[in-house]
C-alpha positions in Angstrom: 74.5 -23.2 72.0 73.3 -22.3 68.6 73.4 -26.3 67.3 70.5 -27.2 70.1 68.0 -24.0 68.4 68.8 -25.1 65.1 68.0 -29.3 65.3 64.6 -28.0 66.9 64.4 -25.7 63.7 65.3 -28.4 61.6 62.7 -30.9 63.3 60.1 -28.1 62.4 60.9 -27.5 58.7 57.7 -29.8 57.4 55.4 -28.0 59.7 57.3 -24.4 58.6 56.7 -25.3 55.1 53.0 -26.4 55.3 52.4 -23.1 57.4 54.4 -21.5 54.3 51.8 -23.2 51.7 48.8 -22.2 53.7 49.6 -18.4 53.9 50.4 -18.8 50.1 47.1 -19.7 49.6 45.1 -17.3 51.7 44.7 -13.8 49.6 45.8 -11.1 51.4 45.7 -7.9 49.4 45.9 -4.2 51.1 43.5 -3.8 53.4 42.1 -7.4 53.0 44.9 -9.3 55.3 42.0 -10.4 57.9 42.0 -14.1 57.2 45.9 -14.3 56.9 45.8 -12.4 60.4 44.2 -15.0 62.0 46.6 -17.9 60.8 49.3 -16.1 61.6 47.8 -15.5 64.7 47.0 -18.9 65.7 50.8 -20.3 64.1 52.5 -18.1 66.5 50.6 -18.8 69.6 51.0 -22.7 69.2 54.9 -21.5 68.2 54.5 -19.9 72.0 54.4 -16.2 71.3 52.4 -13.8 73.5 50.4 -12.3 70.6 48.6 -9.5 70.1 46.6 -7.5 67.1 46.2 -3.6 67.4 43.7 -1.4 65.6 45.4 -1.3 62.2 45.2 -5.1 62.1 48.8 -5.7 62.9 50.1 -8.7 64.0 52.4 -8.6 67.2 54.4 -11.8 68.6 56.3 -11.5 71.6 58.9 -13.8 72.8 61.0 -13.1 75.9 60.8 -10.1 77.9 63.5 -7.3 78.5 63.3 -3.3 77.5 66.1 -3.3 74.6 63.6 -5.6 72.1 64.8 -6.2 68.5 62.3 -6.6 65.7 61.8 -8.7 62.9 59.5 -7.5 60.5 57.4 -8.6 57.6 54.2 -7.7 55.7 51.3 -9.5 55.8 49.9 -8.1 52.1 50.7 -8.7 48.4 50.0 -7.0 45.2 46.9 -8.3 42.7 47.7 -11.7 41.0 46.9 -9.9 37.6 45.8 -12.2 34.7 45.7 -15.9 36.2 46.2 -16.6 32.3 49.4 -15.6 32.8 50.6 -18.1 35.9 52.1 -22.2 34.9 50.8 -22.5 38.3 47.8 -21.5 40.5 48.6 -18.2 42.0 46.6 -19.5 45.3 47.6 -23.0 45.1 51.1 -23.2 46.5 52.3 -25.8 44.2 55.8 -26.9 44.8 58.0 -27.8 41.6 61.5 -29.5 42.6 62.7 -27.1 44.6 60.6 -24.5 44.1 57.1 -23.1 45.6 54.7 -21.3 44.0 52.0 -18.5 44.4 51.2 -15.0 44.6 53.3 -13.3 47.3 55.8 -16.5 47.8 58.6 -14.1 47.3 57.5 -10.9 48.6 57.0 -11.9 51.2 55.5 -14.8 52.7 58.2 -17.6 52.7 60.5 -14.5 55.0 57.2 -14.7 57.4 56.8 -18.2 57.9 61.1 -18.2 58.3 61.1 -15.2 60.4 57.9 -17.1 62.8 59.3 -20.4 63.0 63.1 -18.8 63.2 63.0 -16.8 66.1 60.5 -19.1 68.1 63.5 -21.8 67.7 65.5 -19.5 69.5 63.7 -18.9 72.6 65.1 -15.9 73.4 65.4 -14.7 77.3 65.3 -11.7 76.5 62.8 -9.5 74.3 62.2 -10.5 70.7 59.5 -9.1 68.5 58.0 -10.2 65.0 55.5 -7.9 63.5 54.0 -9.1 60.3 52.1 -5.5 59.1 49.5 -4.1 56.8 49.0 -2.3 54.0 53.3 -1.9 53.1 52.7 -2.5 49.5 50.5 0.5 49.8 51.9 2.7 52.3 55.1 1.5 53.7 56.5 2.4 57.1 53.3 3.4 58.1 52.1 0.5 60.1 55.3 -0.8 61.8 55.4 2.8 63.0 52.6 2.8 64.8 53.8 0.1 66.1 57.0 1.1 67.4 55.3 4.2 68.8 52.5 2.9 70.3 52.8 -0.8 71.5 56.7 -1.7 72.2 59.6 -0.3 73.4 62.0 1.7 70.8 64.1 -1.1 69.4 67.5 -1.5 69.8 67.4 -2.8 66.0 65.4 -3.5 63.2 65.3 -7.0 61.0 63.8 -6.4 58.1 62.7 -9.7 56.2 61.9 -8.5 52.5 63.5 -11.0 49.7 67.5 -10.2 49.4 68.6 -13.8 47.8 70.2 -14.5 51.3 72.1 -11.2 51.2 72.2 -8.7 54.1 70.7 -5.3 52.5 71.8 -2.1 54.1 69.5 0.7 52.3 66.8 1.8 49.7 66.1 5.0 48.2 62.9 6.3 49.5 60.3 7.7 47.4 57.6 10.5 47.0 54.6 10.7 45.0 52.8 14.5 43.7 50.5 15.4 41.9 50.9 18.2 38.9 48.1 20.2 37.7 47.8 21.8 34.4 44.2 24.0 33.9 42.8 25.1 30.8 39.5 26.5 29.3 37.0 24.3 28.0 35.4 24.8 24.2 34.0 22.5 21.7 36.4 19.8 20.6 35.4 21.2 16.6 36.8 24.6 17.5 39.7 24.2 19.6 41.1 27.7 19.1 37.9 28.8 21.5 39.7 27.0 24.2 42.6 26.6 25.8 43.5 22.7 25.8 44.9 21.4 29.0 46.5 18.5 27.8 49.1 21.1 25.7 49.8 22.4 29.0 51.5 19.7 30.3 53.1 18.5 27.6 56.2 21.0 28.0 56.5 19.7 32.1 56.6 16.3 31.0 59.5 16.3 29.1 60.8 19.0 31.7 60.6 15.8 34.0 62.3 14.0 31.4 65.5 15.6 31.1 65.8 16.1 34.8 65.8 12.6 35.0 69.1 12.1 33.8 70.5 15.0 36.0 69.5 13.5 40.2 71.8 13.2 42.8 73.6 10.0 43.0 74.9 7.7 46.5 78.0 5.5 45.6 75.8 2.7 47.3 72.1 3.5 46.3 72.5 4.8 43.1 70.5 8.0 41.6 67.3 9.5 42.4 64.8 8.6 39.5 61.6 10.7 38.5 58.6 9.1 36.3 55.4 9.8 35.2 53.3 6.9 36.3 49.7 8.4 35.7 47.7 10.9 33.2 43.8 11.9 33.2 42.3 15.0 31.8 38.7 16.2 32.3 36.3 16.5 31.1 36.0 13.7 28.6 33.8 13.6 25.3 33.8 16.4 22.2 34.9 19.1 24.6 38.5 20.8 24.8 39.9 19.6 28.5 40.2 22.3 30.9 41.7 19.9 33.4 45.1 17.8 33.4 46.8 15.8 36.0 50.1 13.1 36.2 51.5 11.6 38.9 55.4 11.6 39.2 56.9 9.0 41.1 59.9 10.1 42.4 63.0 8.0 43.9 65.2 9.7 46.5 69.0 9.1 47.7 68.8 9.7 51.6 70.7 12.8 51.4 67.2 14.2 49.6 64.5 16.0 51.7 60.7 16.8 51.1 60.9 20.4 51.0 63.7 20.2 48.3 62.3 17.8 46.4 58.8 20.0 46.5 60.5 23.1 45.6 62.5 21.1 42.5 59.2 19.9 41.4 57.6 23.6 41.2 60.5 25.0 39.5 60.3 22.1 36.8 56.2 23.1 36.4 56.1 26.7 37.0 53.3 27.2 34.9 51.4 24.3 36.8 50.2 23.3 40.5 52.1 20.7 42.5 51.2 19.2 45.4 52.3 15.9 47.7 49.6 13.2 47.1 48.0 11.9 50.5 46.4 8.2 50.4 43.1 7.5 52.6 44.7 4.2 53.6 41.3 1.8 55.2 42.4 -0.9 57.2 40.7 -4.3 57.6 39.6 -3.5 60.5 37.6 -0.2 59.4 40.4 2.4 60.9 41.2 4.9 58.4 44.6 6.7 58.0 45.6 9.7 56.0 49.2 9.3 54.7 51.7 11.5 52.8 53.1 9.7 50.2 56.9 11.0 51.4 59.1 8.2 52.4 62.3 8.6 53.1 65.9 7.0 51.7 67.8 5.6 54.3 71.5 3.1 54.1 72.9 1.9 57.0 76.7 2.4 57.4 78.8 -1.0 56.0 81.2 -0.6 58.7 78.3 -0.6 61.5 78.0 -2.7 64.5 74.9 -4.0 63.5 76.1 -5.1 60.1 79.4 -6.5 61.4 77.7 -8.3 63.4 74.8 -9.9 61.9 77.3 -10.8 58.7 79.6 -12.7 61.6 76.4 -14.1 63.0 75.2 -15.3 59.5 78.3 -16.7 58.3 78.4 -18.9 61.5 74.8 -20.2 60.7 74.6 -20.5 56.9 78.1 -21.8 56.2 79.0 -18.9 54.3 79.5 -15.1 54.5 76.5 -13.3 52.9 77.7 -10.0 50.6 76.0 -7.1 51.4 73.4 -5.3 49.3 70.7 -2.7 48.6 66.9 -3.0 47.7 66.0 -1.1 44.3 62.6 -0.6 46.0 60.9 0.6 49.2 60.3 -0.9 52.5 59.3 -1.1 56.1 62.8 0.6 56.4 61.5 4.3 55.6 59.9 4.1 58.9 62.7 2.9 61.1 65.7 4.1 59.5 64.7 6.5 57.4 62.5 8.5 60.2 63.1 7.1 63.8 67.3 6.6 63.2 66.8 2.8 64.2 69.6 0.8 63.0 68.1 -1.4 60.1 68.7 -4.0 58.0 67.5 -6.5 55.2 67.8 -10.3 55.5 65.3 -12.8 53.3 64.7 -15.5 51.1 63.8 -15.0 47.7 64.8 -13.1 44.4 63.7 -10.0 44.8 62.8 -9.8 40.5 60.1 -12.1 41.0 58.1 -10.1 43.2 54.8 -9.1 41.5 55.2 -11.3 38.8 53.5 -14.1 37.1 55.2 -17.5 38.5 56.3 -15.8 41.7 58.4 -18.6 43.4 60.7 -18.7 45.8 63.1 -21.7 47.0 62.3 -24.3 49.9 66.1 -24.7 50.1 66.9 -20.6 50.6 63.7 -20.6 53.2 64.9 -23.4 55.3 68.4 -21.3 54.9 66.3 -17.3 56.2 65.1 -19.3 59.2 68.2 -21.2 59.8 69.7 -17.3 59.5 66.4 -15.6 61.6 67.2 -18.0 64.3 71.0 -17.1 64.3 70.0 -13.4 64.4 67.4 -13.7 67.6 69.6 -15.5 69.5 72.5 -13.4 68.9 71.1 -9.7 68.6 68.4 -10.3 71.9 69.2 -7.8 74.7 72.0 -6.2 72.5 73.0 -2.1 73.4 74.0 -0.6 69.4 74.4 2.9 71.2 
């Protein structure tokens, strides 16, 4: 049965990769993804999706019908180009080199999108699939395909995630958090500093507090340690004047066995003589709705010797020739909300190598996104109408 899905996905691979080239060259940054909404949009409806876009701006394609839906999910936006100095090619021109195409957000994660799309409408499903491609997950991820879940379909039975792997099945992340430490001061002339009490030397004894408990996190045999860094440092006010004000941002990485009100409490004790605080983003939407957000987000790994995993390895080999290994992402995704908050089981399948992603040259192979939808396909017509409990 799968043979007849995959020569129609096969006769569709020149129109996949010209839809592939035209996202690559519409900008879509957070809270910009308008334009790539609409071809997306009209790609999926000619694909035959019933589609639908909700207040955040998210895109929703529905094929099949049934209550037990799985999702495949992408993101819609990508990080700033940078310097264009910096690029062999274009960033917005989706040049293709051999093998190889181009542009700002090839890898991360357009070429999954236009697989995923193209993928899954090859398998006409019977029963319920889903593809959401969301905004704003380079910013704030989780948040969108939440809403989502929560408000527009039926809890999944399981969860597709399409961020770059290199054609390996990822099972987990560590999540992250991001606070805010505050050292205050007293203000004097910058010529008589002993007036004042300098803000700056304040926070110099946390920061290397932060340091050394660096090398001291948790660790998971799959995921690795927790990580902390200091990503961010202003003091105020500026000129000839001793700053009565100092504040960094700590980025910190969590194993899923870590929770918020640990993490918060470990922070204090490593800045006792500071404030601390969770930073909340004012994420703005395309679409003018605004959303508050914690910057918590949650670790998660899916069990290796889960149902899910067994069989989407068993469904991939049978589709790409070859058993895929399994793997972990070093960074953050869509996961922290279904996984990591809503116990969905989750996991990672993409073209791409994930090192690329937000760099100059981004590129990702035509061969390995031919493979993803060969694989997405595979996956929609295997998992659709599945019971994981």
């Amino acid at each position: 049965m799968m043979e007849r899905h995959l020569r129609r996905l096969k006769d569709d691979e020149p129109h996949m990769i010209d839809f592939l080239r035209r996202l690559i060259k519409t900008p879509s940054l957070s809270g910009h993804e308008e334009e790539l909404a609409e071809l997306i949009v009209e790609e999926m409806e000619l694909l035959g999706y019933d589609v639908t876009v909700d207040e955040m701006g998210n895109v929703i394609g529905i094929l099949g019908e049934g209550e037990r839906p799985v999702i495949f999910d992408g993101h819609m936006d990508h990080v700033s180009e940078g310097s264009p100095e910096s690029w062999s090619h274009p960033p917005y021109e989706a040049e293709i080199d051999g093998d190889m195409i181009y542009g700002r957000g090839a890898v991360d994660m357009k070429a999954s999108l236009a697989a995923m799309i193209y993928g899954c409408a090859a398998s006409e499903p019977a029963e319920r699939v889903v593809v959401t491609c969301v905004v704003h997950e380079e910013t704030n991820e989780g948040v969108a395909l939440r809403e989502i879940i929560e408000r527009r379909v039926p809890r999944p039975e399981a969860c597709i995630l399409g961020e770059p792997t290199e054609l390996k099945l990822s099972i987990g992340q560590r999540g992250r958090a991001v606070f805010k430490i505050t050292t205050r001061g007293l203000t004097s002339h910058a010529s008589m500093p002993e007036l004042g009490v300098n803000s700056i030397y304040r926070m110099i004894p946390v920061i290397e507090r932060l340091r050394q408990a660096n090398e001291k996190l948790p660790r998971d045999p799959f995921l690795g340690a927790g990580s902390m860094a200091v990503t961010g440092i202003r003091s105020s006010p500026e000129g000839p004047v001793v700053p009565d004000l100092c504040e960094i941002l700590v980025d910190r990485r969590l194993i899923p066995e870590e929770r918020l009100e640990r993490v918060l409490e470990e922070m204090k004790g490593l800045a006792p003589e500071a404030e601390v605080e969770l930073m909340v983003d004012e994420m703005t939407c395309y679409t003018g709705l605004r959303v508050a957000v914690q910057q918590y987000f949650p670790g998660w790994l899916t069990n290796p010797e889960n149902r899910l995993v067994t069989l989407c390895l068993e469904t991939l080999e049978a589709s790409l020739g070859y058993r895929p290994e399994t793997a972990v992402w070093r960074f953050s995704t869509d996961g922290v909300a279904t996984a990591g908050t809503l116990g969905i089981p989750t996991i990672g399948f993409g073209p791409g190598d994930p090192s690329l992603a937000h760099r100059p040259d981004e590129r990702v192979s035509l061969t390995d996104v031919k493979a993803a939808a060969r694989g997405f396909c595979a996956l929609s017509l295997r998992l659709q109408g599945i019971s994981l409990s």
